[in-house]
C-alpha positions in Angstrom: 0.0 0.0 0.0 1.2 3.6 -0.6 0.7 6.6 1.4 2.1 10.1 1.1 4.3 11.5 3.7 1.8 13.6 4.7 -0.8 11.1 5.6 1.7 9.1 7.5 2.7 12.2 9.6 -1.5 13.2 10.1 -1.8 9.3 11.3 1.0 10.0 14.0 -0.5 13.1 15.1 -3.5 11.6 15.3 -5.2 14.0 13.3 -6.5 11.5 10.4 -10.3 11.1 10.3 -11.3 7.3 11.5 -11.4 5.9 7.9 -8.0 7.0 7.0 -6.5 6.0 10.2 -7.8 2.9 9.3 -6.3 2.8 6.4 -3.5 3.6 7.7 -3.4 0.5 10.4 -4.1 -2.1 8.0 -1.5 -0.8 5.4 0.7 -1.7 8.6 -0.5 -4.8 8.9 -0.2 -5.7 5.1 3.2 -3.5 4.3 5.9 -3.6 6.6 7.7 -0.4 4.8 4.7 1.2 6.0 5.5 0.8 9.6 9.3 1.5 8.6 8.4 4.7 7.2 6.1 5.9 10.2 8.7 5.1 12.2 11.7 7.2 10.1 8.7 10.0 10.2 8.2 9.8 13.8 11.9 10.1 15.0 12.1 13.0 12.4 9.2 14.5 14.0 10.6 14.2 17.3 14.0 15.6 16.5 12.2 19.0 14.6 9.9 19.3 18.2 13.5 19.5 20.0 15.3 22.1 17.8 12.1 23.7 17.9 12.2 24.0 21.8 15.7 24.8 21.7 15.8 27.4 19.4 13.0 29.1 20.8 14.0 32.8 21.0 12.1 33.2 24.1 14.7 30.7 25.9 12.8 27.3 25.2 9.7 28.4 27.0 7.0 28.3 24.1 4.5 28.9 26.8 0.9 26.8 25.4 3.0 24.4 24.4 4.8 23.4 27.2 2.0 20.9 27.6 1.9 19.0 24.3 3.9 18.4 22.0 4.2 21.3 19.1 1.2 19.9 16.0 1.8 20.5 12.2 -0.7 23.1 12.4 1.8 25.4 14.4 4.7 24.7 12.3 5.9 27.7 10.3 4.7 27.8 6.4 1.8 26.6 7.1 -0.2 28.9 4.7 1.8 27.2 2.0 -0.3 24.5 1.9 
């Protein structure tokens, strides 16, 4: 099964409607590069969260996001979707 990076990463966030997310599961299941590239995706999303925290000009305290982790939808160039 084939999915776009962009699905992939929506899946992880958990921001996928039900459908897709299932989808998404059973390509797991089916296609083991699917799991292999959620995981790659993942640890890439984890290491953009922590030079985002680190870089933060304010001295790593992003204040409402101390909480939860950073989502796509507050990554910069957003509107170039």
């Amino acid at each position: 099964m084939r999915f776009s990076d962009t699905t992939l990463m929506l899946f992880h966030d958990g921001e996928l409607d039900a459908e897709a997310a299932r989808r998404v599961r059973v390509g797991r299941l089916v296609d083991r590069s699917v799991g292999a590239r959620l995981d790659a995706l993942a640890e890439l999303g984890d290491a953009v969260r922590a030079w985002a925290l680190r870089s933060d000009p304010r001295g790593g305290k992003l204040g409402r996001f101390r909480s939860r982790s950073l989502r796509r939808d507050d990554a910069p160039g957003r509107g170039d979707r």
